[in-house]
C-alpha positions, -999 to +999 in steps of 0.1 A: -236-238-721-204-230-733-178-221-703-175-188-684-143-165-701-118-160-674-105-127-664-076-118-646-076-090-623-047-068-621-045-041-599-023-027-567-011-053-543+012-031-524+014+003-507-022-003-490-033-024-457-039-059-463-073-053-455-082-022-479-065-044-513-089-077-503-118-055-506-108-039-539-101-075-551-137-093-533-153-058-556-140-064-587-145-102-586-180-098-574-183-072-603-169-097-627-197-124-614-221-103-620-212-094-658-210-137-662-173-142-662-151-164-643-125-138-618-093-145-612-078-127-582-043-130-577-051-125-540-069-156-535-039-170-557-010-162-535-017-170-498+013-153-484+022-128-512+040-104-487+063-125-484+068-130-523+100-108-542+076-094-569+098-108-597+091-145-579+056-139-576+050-123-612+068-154-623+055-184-604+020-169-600+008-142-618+020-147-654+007-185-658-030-171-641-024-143-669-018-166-692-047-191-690-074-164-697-091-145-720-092-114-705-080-089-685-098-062-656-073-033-649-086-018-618-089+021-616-051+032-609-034+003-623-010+028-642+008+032-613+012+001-605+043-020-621+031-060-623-007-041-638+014-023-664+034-058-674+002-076-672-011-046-696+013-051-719+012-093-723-023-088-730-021-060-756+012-070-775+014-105-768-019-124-759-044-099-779-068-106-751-096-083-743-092-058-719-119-040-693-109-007-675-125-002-643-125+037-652-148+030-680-172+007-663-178+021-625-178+059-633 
């Protein structure tokens, strides 16, 4: 059986409680499961990512996760949020990776 693809899961990681952002994450990773792929979630990545300067984190953590996958899940309202709009764009312009929208899937 040939391995799981990988997707990363980009969404808001600020401006929420703590508490309200792990449950978007656990959704969309159980979601991914459930469709057979292998979730990343850059919450279960960065164990303290509070106290992260976004630049340190997008550096250190997020872009090599990005970066070893072959896709990428933009949760619903992930146009607002700057590190889903970079991740966006390395996966459209630079890794050519497949992309799934939350919009399009849960509606």
């Amino acid at each position: 059986m040939p391995p799981k693809q990988r997707y990363f899961i980009a969404g808001e990681l600020y401006g929420k409680p703590l508490s309200v952002l792990m449950d978007r994450y656990e959704f969309s990773t159980i979601y991914l499961q459930m469709q057979g792929f292998e979730p990343i979630n850059p919450m279960e990545l960065i164990l303290d990512y509070r106290a992260y300067f976004w630049v340190d984190m997008f550096l250190e953590v997020y872009l090599p996760a990005l970066e070893k996958c072959d896709g990428l899940y933009l949760q619903k309202g992930w146009e607002e949020t700057v590190l889903a709009r970079i991740a966006h764009y390395i996966s459209t312009e630079i890794l050519r990776i497949p992309i799934i929208f939350e919009d399009s899937v849960l509606n």
